[in-house]
FIMAR-264657 format. One record per residue (C-alpha): x, z, y; residue in three letters; chain. Coordinates in steps of 0.02 Angstrom, whole numbers, plus 50000, padded with zeros to 5 digits. Each point is the difference from the previous one (the first is absolute). Example, Ala and Ser with C-alpha at 12.3 -4.5 7.8 and 13.67 -1.06 7.14 Angstrom:
<nodes>
<node <50615 50390 49775> "ALA" "A">
<node <50069 49967 50172> "SER" "A">
</nodes>
This chain:
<nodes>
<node <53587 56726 57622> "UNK" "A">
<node <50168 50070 49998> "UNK" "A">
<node <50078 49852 49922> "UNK" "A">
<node <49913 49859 50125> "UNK" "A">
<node <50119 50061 50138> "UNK" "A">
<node <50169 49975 49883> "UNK" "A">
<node <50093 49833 50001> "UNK" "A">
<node <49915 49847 49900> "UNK" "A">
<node <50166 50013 49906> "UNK" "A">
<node <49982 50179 49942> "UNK" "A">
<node <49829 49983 49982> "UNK" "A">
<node <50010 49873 49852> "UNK" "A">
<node <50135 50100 49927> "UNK" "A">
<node <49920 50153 50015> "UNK" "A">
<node <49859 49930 49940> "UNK" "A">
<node <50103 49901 49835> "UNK" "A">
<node <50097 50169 49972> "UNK" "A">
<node <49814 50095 49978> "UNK" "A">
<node <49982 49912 49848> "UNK" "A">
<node <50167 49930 49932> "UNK" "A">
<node <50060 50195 49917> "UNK" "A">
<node <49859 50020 49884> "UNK" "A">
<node <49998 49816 49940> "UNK" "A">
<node <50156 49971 49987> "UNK" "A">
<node <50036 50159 49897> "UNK" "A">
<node <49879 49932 49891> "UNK" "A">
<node <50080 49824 49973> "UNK" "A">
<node <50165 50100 49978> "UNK" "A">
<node <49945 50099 49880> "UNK" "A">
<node <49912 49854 49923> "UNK" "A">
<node <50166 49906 49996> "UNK" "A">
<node <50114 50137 49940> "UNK" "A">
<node <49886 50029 49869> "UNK" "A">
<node <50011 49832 49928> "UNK" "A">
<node <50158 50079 49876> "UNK" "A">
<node <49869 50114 49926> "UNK" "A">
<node <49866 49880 49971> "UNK" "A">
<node <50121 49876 49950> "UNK" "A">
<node <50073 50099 49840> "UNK" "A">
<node <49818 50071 49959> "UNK" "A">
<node <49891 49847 50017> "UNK" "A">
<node <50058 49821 49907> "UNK" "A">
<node <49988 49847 50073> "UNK" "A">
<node <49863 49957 49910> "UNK" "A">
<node <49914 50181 50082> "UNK" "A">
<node <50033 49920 50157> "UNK" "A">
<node <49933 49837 49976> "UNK" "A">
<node <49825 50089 49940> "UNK" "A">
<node <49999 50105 50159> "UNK" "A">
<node <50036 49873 50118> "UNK" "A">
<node <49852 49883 49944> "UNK" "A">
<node <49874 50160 50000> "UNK" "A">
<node <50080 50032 50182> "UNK" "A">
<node <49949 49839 50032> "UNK" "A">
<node <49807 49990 49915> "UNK" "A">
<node <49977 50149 50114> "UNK" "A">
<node <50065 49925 50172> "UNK" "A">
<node <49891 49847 49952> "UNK" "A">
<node <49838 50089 49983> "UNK" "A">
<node <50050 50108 50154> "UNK" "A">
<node <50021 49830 50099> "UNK" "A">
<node <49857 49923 49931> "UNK" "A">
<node <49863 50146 50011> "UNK" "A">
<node <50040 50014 50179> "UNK" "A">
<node <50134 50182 50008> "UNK" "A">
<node <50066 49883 50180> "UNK" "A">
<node <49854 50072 50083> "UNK" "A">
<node <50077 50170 50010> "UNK" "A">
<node <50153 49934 50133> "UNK" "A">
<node <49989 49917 50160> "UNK" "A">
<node <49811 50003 50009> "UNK" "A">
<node <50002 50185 49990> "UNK" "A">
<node <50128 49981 50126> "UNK" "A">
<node <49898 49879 50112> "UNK" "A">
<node <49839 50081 49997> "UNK" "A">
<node <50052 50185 50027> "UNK" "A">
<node <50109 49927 50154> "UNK" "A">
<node <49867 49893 50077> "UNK" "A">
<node <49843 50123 49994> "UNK" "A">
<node <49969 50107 50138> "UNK" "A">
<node <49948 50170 49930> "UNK" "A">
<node <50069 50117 49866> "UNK" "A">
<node <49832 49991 49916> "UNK" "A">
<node <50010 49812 49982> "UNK" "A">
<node <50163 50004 49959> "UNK" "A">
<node <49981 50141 49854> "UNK" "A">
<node <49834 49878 49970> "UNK" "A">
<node <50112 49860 49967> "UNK" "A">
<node <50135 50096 49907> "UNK" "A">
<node <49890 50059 49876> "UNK" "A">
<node <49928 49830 49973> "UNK" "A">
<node <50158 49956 49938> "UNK" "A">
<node <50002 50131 49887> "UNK" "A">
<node <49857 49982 49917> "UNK" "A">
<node <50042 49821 49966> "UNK" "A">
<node <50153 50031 49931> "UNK" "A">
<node <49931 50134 49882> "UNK" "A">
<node <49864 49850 49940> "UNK" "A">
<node <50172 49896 49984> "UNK" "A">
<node <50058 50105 49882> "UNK" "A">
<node <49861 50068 49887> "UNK" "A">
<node <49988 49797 50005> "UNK" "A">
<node <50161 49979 49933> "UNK" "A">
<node <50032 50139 49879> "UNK" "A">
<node <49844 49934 49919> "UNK" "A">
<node <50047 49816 49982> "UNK" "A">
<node <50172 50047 49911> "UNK" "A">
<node <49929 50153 49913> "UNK" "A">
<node <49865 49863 49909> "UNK" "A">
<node <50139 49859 49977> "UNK" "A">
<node <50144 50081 49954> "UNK" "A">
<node <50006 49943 49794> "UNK" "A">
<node <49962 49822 50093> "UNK" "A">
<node <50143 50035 50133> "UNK" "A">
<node <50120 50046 49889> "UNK" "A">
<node <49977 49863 49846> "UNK" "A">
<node <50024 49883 50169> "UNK" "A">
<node <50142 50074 50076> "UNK" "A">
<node <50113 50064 49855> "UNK" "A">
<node <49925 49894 49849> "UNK" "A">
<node <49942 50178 49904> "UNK" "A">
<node <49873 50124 50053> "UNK" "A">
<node <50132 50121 49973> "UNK" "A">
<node <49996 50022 50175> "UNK" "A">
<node <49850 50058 50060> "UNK" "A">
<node <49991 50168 50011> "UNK" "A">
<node <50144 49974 50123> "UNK" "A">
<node <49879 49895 50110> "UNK" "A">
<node <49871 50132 49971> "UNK" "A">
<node <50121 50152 50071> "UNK" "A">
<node <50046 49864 50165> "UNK" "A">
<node <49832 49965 50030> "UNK" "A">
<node <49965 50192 50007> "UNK" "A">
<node <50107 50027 50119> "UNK" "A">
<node <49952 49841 50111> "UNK" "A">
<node <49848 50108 50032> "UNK" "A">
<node <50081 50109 50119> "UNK" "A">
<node <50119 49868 50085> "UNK" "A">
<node <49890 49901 50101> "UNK" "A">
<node <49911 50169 50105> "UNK" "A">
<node <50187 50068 49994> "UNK" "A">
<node <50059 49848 50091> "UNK" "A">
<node <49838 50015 50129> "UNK" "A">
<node <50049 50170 50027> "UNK" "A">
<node <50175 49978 50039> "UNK" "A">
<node <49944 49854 50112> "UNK" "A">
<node <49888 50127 50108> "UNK" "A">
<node <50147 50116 50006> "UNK" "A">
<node <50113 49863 50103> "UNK" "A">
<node <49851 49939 50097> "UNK" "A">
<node <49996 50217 50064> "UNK" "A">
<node <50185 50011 50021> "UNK" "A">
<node <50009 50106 49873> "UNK" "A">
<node <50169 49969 49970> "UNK" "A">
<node <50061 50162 49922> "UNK" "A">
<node <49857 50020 49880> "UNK" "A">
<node <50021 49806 49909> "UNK" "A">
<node <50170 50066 49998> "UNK" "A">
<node <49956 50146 49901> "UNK" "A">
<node <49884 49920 49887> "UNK" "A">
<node <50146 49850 49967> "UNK" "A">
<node <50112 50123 49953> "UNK" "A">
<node <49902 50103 49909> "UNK" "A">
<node <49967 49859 49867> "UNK" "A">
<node <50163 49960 50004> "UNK" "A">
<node <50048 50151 49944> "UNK" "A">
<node <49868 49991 49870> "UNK" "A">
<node <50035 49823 49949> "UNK" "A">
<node <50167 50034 49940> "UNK" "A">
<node <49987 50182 49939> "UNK" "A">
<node <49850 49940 49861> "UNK" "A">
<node <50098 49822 49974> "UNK" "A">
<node <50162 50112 49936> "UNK" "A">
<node <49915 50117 49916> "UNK" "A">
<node <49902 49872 49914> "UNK" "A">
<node <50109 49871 49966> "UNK" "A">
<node <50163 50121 49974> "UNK" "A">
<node <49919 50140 49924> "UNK" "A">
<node <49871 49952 49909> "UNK" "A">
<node <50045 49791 49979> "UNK" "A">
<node <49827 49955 50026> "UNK" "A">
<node <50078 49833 50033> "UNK" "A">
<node <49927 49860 50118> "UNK" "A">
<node <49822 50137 49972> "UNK" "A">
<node <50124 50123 50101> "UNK" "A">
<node <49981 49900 50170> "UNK" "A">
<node <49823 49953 49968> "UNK" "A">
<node <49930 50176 49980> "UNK" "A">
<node <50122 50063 50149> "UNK" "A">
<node <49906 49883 50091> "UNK" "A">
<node <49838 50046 49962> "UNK" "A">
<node <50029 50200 50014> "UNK" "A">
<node <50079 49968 50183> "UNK" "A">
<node <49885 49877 50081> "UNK" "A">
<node <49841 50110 49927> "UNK" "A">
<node <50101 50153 50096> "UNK" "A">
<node <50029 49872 50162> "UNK" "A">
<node <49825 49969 49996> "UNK" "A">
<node <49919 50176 49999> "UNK" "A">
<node <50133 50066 50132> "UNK" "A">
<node <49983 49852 50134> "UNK" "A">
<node <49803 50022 49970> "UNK" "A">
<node <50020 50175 50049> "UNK" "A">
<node <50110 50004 50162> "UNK" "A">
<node <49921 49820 50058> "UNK" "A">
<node <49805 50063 49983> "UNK" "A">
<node <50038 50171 50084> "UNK" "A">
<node <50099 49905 50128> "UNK" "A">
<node <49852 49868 50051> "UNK" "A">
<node <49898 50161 50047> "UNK" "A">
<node <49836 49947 49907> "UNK" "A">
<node <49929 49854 49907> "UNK" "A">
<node <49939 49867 50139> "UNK" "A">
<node <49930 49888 49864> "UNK" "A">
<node <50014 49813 49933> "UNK" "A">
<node <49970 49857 50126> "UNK" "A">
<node <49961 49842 49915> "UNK" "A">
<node <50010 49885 50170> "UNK" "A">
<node <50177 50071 50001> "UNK" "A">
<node <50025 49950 49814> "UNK" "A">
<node <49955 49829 50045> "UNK" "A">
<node <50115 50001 50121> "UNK" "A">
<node <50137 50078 49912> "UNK" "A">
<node <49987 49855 49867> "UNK" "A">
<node <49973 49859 50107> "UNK" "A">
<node <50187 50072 50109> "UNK" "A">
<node <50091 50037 49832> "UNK" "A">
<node <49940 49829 49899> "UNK" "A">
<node <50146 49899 50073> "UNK" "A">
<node <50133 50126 49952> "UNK" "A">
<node <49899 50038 49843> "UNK" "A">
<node <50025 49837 49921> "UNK" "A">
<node <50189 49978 50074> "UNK" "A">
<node <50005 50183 49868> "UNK" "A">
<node <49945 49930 49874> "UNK" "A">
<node <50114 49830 50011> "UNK" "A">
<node <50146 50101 50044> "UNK" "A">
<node <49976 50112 49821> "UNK" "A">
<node <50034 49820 49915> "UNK" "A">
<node <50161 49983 50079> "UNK" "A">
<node <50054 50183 49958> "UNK" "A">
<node <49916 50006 49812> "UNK" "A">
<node <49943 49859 49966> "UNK" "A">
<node <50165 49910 49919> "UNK" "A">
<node <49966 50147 49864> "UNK" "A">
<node <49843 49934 49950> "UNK" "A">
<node <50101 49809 49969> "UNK" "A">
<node <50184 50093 49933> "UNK" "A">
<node <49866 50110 49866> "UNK" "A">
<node <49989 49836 49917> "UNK" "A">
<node <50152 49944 50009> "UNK" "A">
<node <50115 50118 49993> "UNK" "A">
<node <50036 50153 49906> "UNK" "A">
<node <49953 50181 50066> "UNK" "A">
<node <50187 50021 49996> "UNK" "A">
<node <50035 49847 50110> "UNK" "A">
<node <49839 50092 50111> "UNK" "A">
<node <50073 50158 49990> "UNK" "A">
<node <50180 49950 50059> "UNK" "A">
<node <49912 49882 50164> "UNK" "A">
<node <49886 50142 50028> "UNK" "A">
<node <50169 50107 50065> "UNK" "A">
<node <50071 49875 50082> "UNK" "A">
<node <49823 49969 50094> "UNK" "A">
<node <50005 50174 50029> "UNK" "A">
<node <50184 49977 50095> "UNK" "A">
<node <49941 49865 50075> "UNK" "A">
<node <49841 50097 50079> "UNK" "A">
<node <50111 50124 50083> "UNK" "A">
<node <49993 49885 50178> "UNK" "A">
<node <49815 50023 49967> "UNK" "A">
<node <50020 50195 49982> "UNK" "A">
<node <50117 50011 50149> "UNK" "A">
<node <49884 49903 50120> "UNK" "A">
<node <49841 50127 49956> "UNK" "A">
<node <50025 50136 50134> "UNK" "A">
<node <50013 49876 50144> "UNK" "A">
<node <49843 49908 49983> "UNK" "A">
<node <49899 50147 49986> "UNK" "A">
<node <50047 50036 50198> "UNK" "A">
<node <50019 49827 50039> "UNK" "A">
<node <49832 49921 49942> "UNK" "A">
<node <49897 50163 50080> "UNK" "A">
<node <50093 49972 50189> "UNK" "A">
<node <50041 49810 49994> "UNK" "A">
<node <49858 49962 50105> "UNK" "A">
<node <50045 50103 50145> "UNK" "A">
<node <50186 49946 49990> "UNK" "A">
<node <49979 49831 49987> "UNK" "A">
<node <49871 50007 50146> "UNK" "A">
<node <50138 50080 50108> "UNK" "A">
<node <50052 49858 50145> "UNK" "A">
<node <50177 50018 49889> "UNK" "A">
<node <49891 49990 49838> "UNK" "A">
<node <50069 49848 49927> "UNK" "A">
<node <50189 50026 50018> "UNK" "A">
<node <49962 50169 49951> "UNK" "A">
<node <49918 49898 49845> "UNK" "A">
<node <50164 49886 49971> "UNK" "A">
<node <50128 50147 50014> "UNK" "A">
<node <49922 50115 49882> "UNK" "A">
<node <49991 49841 49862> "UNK" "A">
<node <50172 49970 50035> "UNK" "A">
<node <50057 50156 49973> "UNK" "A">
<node <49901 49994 49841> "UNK" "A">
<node <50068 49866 49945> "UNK" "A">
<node <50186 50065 49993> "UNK" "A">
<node <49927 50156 49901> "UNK" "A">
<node <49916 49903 49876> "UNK" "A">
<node <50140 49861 49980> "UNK" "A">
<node <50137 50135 50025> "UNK" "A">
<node <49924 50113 49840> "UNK" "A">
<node <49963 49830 49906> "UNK" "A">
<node <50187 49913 50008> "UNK" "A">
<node <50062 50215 49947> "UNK" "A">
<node <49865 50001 49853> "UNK" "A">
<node <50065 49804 49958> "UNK" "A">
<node <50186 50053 50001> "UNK" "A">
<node <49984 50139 49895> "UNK" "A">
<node <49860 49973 49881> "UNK" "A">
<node <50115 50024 49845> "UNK" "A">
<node <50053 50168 50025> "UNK" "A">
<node <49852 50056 50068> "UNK" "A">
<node <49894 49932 49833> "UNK" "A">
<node <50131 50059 49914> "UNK" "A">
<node <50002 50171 50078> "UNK" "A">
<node <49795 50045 49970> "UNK" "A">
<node <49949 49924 49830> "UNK" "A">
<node <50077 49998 49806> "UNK" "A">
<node <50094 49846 49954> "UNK" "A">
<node <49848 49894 49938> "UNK" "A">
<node <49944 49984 50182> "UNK" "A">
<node <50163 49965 50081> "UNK" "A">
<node <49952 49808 49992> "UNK" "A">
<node <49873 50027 50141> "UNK" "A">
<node <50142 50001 50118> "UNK" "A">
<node <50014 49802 50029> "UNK" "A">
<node <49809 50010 50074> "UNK" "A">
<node <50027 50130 50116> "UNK" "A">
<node <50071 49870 50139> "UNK" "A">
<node <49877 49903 49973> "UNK" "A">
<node <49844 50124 50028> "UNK" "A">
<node <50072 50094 50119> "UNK" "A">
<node <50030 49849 50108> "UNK" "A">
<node <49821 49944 49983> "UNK" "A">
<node <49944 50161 50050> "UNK" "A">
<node <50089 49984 50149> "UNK" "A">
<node <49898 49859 50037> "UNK" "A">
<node <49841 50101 49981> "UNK" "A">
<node <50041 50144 50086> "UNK" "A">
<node <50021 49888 50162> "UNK" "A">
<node <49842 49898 49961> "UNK" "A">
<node <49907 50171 49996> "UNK" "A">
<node <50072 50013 50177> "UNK" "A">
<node <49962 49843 50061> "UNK" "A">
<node <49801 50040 49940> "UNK" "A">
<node <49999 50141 50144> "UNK" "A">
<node <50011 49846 50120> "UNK" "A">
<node <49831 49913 49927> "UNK" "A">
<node <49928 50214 49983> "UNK" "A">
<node <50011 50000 50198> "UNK" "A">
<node <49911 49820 50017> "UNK" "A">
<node <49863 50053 49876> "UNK" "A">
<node <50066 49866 49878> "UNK" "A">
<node <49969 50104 49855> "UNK" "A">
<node <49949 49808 49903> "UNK" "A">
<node <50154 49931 50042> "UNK" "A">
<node <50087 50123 49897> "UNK" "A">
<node <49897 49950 49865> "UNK" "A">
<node <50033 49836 49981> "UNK" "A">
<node <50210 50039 50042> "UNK" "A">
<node <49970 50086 49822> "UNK" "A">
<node <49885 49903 49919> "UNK" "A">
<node <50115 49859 50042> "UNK" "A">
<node <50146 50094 49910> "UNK" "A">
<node <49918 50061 49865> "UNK" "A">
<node <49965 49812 49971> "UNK" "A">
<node <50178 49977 49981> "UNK" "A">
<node <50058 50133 49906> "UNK" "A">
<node <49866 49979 49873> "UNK" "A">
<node <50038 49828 49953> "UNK" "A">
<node <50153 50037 50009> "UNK" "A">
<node <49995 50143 49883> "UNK" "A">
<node <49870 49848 49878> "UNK" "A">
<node <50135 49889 50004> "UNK" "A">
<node <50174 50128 49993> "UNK" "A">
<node <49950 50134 49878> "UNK" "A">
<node <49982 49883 49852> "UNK" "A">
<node <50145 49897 50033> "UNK" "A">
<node <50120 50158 50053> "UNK" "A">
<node <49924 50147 49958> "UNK" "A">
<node <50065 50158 50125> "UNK" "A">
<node <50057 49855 50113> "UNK" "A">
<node <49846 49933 50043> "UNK" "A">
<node <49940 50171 50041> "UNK" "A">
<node <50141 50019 50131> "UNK" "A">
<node <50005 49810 50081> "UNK" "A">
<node <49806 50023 49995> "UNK" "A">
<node <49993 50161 50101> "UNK" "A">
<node <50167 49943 50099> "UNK" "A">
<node <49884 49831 50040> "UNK" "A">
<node <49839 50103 50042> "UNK" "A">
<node <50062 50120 50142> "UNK" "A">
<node <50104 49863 50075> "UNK" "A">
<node <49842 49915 50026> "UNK" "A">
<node <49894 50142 50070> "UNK" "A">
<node <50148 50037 50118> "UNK" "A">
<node <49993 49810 50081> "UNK" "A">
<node <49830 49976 50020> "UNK" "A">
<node <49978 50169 50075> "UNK" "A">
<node <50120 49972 50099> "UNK" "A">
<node <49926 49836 50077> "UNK" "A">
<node <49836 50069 49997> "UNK" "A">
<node <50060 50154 50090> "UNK" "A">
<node <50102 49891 50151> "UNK" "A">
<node <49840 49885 50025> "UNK" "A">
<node <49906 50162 50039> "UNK" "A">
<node <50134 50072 50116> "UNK" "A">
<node <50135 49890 50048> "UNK" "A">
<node <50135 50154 49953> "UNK" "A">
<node <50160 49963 50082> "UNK" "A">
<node <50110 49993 49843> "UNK" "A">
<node <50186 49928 50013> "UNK" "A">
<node <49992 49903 49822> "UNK" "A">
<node <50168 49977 49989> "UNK" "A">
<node <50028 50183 50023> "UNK" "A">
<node <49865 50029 49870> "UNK" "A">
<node <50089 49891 49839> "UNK" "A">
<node <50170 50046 50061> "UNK" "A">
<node <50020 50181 49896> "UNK" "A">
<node <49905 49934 49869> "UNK" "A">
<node <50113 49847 49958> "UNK" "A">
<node <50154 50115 50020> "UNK" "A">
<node <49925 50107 49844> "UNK" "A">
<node <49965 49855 49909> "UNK" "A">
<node <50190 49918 50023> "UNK" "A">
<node <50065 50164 49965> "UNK" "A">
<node <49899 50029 49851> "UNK" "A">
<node <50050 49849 49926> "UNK" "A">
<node <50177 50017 50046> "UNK" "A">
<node <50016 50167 49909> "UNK" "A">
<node <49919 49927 49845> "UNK" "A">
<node <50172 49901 49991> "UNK" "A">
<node <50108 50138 50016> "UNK" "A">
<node <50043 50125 49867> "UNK" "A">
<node <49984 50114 49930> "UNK" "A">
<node <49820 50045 50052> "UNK" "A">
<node <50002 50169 49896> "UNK" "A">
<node <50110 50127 49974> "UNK" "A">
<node <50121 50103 50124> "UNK" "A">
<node <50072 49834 50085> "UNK" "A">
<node <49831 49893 50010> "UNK" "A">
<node <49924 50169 50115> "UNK" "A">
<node <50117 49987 50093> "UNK" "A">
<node <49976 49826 50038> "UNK" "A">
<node <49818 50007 50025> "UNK" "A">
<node <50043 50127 50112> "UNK" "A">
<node <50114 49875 50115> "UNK" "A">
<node <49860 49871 49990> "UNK" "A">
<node <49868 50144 50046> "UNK" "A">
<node <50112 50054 50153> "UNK" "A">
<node <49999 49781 50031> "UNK" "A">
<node <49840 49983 50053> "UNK" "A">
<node <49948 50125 50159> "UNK" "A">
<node <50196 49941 50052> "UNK" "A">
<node <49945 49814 50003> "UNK" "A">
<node <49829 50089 50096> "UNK" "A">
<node <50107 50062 50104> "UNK" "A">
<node <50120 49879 50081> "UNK" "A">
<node <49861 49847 50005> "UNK" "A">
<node <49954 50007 50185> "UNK" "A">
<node <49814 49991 49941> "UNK" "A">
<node <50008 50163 49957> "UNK" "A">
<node <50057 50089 50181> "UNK" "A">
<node <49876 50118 50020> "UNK" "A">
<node <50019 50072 49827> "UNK" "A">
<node <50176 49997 50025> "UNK" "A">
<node <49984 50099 50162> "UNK" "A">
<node <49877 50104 49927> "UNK" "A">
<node <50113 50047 49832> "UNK" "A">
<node <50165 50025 50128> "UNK" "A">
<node <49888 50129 50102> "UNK" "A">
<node <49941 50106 49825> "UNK" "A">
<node <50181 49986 49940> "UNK" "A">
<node <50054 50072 50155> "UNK" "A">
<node <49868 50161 50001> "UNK" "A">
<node <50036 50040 49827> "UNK" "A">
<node <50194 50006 50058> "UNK" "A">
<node <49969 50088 50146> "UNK" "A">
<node <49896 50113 49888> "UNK" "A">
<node <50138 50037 49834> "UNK" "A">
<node <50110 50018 50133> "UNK" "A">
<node <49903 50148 50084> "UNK" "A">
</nodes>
């Protein structure tokens, strides 16, 4: 292929930039739509939505929707002929369509239960009812789109990504604006969309596999016994992202739920900015790292990562106030004192998921189980023993506690496997400089208005100058000199 003959360089950011436009449009739009949702839902709308979000990414986890990824992947990679591979594809398929005929069931029949649980009133329940609906069509959606990477399909998941985008927030606006439908506004936009997704992907995909090669149920053994390990590290990770809802919904109002759920929404945008990458990176790690360069290649690309994702944390940290204050109505401006928080742990995870490529390659897939089972252990107590005592503050230290976790042992695990030539003092160096200057801003005032900007702006400009003159940091120095010097050369004609 064209692209096998380019530069390793260009070929992981050719590969990154495939994907990044249509998802990141959609977190954009996500984000800059928060003002809108803000003054037309409550709090209390927010706090409801956010614990269905969650019921449904729980029974996704738990009925098995993990199947559809890096098996699919795997399997349609490793077989030798397109009939085996369409074989397998549509294996996957079909189990994901039992997944969810599975699932809409289970909530359809226990929704007055659900709901009585959840929000203390069954008032609730046709809400579940209208999510479970449209859970039908997620899990084959998901397979689908999963088939359209694994056939470099890259313009037509594009397409379809933008496409219910575009449908997403037309029928959320017109729903919630026009005809204040309320927190029923995003749940029926849902449904309507992902029942569209559905039929469209199930179109192009089928006419694209040329024929129906059948089920293979040695494959589907196979599939499950691969995807088990990552199944369960699913299911444990949905604890960390939802499960402090299921402990605040007792102890807390759906205010107080409401106002953490934006802030954990802030918090998530590391998560949302390290999407596009992985989805090259996981599907050509094995050939890089196998490369006799393979593991420098391994350490460079994580360290580059890691100034993106502490770089966009210390920004988010440092200006958290105008920023909250910017997207929602006044009753959720006390969500900005979180935002450092979250966003730091999820800087943490974003380089764990990194370090998992590392145990990927060595067929480690139980090692990254227990790295998450081991946090999970952590942030759950912690959320038994914080959430009672502090409420919203247990939530954070608990999820702050959790990824920390996952990140070390990972990280261990990982360098046992490979021996990856990290300098570790280069590796906390940026990090502690965030944190010092973090805390040293949260001594100066003011922190908003005209003036305090401007000094988060200083303390922003701080950090890639420290970077900078550290002689750790050479080659990115050299490297940021050259790219200064192109882009003069080039505004200079």
């Amino acid at each position: 292929m064209m692209q096998d003959k380019l530069p390793l360089w260009k070929r992981i950011l050719a590969g990154t930039a495939a994907y990044s436009a249509a998802m990141l449009l959609s977190r954009a739009a996500s984000f800059f739509l928060l003002p809108v949702y803000t003054r037309y839902l409550t709090p209390a709308d927010y706090g409801v939505l956010e614990i269905i979000d969650f019921t449904m990414f729980m029974l996704a986890a738990v009925i098995g929707v993990s199947i559809a990824g890096d098996a699919l992947f795997y399997f349609h990679a490793r077989l030798d002929d397109a009939r085996a591979r369409r074989r397998a594809v549509q294996t996957v398929l079909m189990a994901a369509i039992a997944i969810s005929v599975t699932g809409c069931a289970l909530i359809q029949a226990l929704a007055p239960q659900l709901s009585v649980w959840f929000f203390k009133t069954n008032a609730y329940a046709p809400a579940l009812r209208i999510a479970a609906t449209a859970f039908l069509f997620n899990p084959p959606s998901d397979a689908f789109l999963c088939y359209l990477r694994a056939v470099e399909r890259t313009t037509a998941f594009m397409t379809f990504s933008v496409l219910r985008l575009a449908g997403s927030i037309t029928l959320n606006v017109f729903l919630l604006v026009v005809l204040k439908m309320g927190l029923y506004a995003m749940l029926v936009s849902n449904l309507v969309v992902s029942m569209l997704m559905f039929t469209g992907l199930a179109v192009f995909s089928m006419r694209h596999m040329e024929g129906w090669a059948g089920v293979d149920l040695n494959i589907l053994r196979k599939v499950i016994h691969y995807s088990l390990p990552i199944g369960v590290s699913s299911i444990a990770m949905l604890m960390v992202h939802y499960g402090d809802r299921f402990f605040l919904a007792r102890h807390c109002t759906l205010a107080e739920i409401g106002v953490y759920a934006l802030a954990y929404k802030l918090g998530m945008a590391l998560n949302y900015l390290n999407s596009p990458f992985p989805m090259f990176w996981r599907s050509q790690v094995y050939s890089i790292v196998d490369h006799e360069d393979g593991d420098r290649i391994f350490v460079r690309v994580f360290m580059y990562l890691e100034i993106l994702f502490v770089a966009v944390a210390f920004a988010l940290s440092l200006f958290a106030v105008p920023v909250v204050r910017l997207l929602s109505a006044e009753s959720f401006w006390g969500a900005a004192v979180y935002v450092p928080f979250l966003v730091s742990a999820y800087a943490f995870s974003a380089l764990e998921y990194q370090m998992q490529s590392a145990l990927l390659v060595a067929a480690k897939t139980r090692m990254i189980m227990i790295s998450t089972l081991a946090g999970v252990t952590v942030c759950v107590a912690a959320y038994i023993i914080g959430i009672p005592q502090f409420g919203v503050w247990g939530a954070v230290a608990a999820t702050c506690l959790g990824f920390v976790t996952m990140f070390a042992v990972t990280f261990v695990l990982a360098q046992r496997q490979r021996k990856l030539p990290f300098s570790y003092t280069k590796l906390a160096m940026l990090p502690m400089g965030a944190v010092l200057l973090c805390a040293l801003r949260a001594h100066v005032q003011p922190i908003d208005g005209p003036g305090g900007f401007a000094v988060s702006l200083c303390f922003l400009a701080a950090l890639p100058a420290l970077m900078l003159c550290l002689p750790l940091y050479a080659e990115e120095r050299a490297l940021t000199f050259r790219a200064g010097r192109k882009m003069a050369r080039y505004f200079a004609g």
